[in-house]
C-alpha positions as CSV (number, residue, x, y, z in Angstrom):
1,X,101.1,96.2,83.2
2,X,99.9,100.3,82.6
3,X,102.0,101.0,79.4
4,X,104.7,103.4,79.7
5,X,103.4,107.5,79.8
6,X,104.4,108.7,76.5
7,X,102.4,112.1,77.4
8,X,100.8,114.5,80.1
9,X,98.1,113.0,82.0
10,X,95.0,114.9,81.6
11,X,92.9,116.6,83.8
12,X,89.3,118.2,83.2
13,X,89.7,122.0,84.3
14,X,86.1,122.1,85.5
15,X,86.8,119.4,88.2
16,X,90.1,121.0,89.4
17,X,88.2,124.3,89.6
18,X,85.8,122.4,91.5
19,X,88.0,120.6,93.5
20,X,90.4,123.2,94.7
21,X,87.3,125.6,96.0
22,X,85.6,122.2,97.8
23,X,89.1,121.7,99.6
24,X,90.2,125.9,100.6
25,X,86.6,125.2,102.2
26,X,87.2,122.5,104.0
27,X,90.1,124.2,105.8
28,X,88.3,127.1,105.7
29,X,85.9,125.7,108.2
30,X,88.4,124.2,110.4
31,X,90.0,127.0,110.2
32,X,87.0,128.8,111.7
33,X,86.6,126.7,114.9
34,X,90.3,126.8,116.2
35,X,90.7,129.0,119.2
36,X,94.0,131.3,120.2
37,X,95.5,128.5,122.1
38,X,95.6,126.2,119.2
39,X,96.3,128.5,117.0
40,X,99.4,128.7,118.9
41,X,100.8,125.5,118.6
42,X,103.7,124.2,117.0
43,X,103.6,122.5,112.8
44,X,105.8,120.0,111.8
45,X,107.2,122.7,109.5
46,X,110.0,124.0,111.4
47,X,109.2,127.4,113.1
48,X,105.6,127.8,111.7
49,X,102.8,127.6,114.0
50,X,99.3,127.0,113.6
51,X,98.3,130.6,112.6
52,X,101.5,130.6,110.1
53,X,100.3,127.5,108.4
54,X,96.7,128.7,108.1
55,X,98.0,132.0,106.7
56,X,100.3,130.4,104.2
57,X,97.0,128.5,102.8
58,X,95.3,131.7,101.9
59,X,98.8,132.6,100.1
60,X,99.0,129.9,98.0
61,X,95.3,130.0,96.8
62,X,95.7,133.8,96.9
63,X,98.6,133.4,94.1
64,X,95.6,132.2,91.9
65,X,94.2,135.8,91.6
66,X,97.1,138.2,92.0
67,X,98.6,136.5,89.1
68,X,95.2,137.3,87.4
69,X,95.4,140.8,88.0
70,X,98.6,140.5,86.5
71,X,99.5,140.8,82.2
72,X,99.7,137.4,81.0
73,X,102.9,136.1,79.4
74,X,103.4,135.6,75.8
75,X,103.4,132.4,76.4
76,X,103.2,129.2,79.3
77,X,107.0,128.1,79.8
78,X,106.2,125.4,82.8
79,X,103.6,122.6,83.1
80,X,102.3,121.0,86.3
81,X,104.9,118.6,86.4
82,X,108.0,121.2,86.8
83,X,106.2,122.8,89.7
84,X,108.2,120.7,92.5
85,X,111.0,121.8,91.0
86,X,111.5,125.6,92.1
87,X,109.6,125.6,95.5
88,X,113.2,125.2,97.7
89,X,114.6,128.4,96.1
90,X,111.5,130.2,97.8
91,X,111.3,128.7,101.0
92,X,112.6,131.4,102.9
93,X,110.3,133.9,101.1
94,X,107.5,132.4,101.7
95,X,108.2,131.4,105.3
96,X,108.7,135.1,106.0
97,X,105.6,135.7,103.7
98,X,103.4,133.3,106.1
99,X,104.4,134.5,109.1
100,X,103.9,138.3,108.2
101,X,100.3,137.6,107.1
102,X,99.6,135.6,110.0
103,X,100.9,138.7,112.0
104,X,98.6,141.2,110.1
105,X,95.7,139.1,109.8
106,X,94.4,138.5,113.6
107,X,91.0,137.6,111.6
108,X,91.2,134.5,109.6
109,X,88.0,133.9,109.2
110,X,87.3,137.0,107.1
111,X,91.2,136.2,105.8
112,X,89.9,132.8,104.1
113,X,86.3,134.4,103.2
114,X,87.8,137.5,101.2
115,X,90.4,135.3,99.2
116,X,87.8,132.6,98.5
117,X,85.6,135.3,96.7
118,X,88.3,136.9,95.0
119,X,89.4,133.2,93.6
120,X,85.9,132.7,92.9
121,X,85.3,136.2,91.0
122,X,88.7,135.5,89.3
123,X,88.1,132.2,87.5
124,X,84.6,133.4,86.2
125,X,86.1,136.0,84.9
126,X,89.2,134.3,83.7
127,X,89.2,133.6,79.6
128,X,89.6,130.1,78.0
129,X,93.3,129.4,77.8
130,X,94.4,131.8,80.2
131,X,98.5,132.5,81.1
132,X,99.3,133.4,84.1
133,X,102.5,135.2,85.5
134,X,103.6,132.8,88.3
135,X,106.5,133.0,90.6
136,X,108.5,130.7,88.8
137,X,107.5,131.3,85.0
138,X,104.8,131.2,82.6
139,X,102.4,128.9,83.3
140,X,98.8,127.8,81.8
141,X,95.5,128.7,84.5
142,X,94.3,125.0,84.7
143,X,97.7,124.0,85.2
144,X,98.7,126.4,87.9
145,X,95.3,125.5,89.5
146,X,96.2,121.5,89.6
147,X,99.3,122.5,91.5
148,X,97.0,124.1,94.3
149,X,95.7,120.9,94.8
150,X,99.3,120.2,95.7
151,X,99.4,123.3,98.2
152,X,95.9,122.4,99.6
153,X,96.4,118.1,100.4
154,X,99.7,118.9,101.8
155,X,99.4,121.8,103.9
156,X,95.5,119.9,104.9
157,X,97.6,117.2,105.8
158,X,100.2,119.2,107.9
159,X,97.3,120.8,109.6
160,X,95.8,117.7,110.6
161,X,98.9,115.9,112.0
162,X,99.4,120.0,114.4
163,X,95.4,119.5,115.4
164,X,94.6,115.8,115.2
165,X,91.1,116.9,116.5
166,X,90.5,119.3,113.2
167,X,90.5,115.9,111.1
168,X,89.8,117.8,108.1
169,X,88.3,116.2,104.9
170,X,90.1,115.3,101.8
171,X,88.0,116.6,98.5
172,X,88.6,113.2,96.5
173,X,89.2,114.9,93.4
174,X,91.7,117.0,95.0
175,X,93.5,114.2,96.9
176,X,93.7,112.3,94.1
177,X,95.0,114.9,91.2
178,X,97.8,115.9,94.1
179,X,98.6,111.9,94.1
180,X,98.9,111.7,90.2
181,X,101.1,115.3,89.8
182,X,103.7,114.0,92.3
183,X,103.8,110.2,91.0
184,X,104.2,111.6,87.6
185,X,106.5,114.4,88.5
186,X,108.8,111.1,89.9
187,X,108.2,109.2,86.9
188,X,109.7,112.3,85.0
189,X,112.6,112.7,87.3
190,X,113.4,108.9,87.1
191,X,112.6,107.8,83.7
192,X,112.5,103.9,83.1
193,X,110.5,100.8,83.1
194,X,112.1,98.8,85.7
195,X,109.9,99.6,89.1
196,X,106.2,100.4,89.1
197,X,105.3,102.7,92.0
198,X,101.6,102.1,93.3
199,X,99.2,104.2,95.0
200,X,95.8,102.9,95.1
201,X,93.1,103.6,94.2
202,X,94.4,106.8,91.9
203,X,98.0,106.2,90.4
204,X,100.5,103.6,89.2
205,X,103.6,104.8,87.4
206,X,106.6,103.1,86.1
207,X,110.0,104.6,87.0
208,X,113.8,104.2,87.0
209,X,115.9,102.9,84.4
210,X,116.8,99.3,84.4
211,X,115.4,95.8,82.8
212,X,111.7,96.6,81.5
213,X,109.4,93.6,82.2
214,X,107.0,93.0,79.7
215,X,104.3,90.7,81.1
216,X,103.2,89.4,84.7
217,X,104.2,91.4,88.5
218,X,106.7,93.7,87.7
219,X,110.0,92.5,89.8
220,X,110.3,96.0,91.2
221,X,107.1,96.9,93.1
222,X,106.3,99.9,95.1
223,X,103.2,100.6,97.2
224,X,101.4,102.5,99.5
225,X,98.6,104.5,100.6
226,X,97.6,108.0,99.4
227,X,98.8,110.1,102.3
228,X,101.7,108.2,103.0
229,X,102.8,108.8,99.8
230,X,101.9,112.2,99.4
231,X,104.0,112.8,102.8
232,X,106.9,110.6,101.3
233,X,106.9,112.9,98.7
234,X,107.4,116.3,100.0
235,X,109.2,115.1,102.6
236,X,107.1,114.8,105.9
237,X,108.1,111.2,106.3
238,X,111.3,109.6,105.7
239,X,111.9,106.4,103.2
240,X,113.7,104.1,106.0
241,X,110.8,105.3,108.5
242,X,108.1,104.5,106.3
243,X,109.7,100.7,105.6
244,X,110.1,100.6,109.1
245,X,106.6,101.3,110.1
246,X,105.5,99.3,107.1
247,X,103.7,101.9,106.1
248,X,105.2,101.2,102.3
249,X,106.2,97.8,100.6
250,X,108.8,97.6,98.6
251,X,110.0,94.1,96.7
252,X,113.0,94.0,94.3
253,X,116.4,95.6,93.9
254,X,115.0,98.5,92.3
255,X,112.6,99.5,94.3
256,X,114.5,101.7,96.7
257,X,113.4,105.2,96.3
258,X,115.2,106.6,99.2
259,X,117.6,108.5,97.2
260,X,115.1,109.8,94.5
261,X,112.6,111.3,97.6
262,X,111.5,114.0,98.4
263,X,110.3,115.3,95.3
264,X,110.1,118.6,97.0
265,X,109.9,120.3,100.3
């Protein structure tokens, strides 16, 4: 049994660095092969198409270095784990946002190549400890930059299930940092001992209150796979459906997270 997380999990800011550039270029490539007619197509996110979703990737990467060209706070209010937190309120910002930029960006390619070099520029330049300005608060550089990881999985993800042909690559250490920050943002929105959530190979948290076990299988056991649970979590894929399709096991009376998902959407 993992004991209980009495503190942040840590990350090593050279391999979110890392990780965020490998995945923006991952899309960045698929990005570069899709043609007007799929460009066109319809996204499991409402209204958005194709063009809107791969516009809206540049945005959130692109928040990186306008908050660096920004003054920085006196000081970092949020951490990663209150980052799910705010992103309702803005929906319909950034929806319009995304769909403005897609508008006045008929080139993506040099889109994606112009915001990958200012990113790039913008973290050598950054200094140790930085603060940024961020939509919803102060918030630490190499903690804002483990929420892209966040942006990056999910939207990679949303782009995949629109172009099943595009089948773009997950950066592991990307896929796996987005895993941890959403199993630990639950684990901080449940607090408790009673079920232990499992996503192999990257996370296990334990979660809602109730009778802690103390030795031998929890009786409350969640599990699933990495993208299933990533898409459980923002709320691509619904609880009952996922049971249903068995795409998630879940044994004991406390393991029903229906009413604690999504995290955010």
């Amino acid at each position: 049994m993992p004991p209980a997380r009495k503190r942040p999990r840590a990350y090593d800011p050279a391999k979110t660095r890392k990780a965020v550039l490998a995945q923006f270029g991952n899309v960045r490539e698929a990005v570069g092969t899709l043609t007007g007619e799929r460009l066109a197509l319809p996204t499991r996110l409402g209204e958005w198409t194709v063009r809107d979703l791969a516009a809206h990737i540049t945005m959130a990467v692109e928040s990186v270095s306008r908050a660096l060209d920004r003054d920085a706070p006196a000081k970092a209010d949020l951490g990663p784990l209150d980052y799910a937190s705010p992103t309702a309120t803005h929906a319909d910002a950034i929806a319009e946002g995304s769909h403005d930029l897609a508008e006045a960006s008929p080139d993506l390619v040099a889109l994606y190549a112009e915001v990958e070099q200012r990113l790039t520029e913008g973290l050598a330049a950054a200094p140790p400890g930085r603060v940024l300005d961020t939509r919803a608060g102060g918030m630490a550089l190499d903690d804002y930059l483990l929420t892209r990881t966040i942006e990056l999985v999910v939207h990679t993800d949303d782009l995949n299930a629109a172009v099943p042909a595009l089948d773009i690559p997950f950066d592991r250490q990307a896929l796996a940092t987005c895993v941890r920050l959403l199993a630990d943002t639950l684990a901080v929105r449940a607090p408790g001992g009673s079920t232990e959530v499992r996503i192999p190979p990257y996370a296990v948290v334990q979660c809602v209150e109730g009778p802690r076990h103390t030795r031998g299988t929890p009786p409350n056991v969640v599990e699933t796979d990495p993208l299933t649970w990533i898409r459980l979590a923002t709320g691509r894929l619904e609880w009952a459906v996922a049971l249903d399709k068995a795409e998630v096991s879940a044994s004991g009376e406390r393991a029903d997270l229906g009413g604690l998902l999504p995290l955010m959407c």
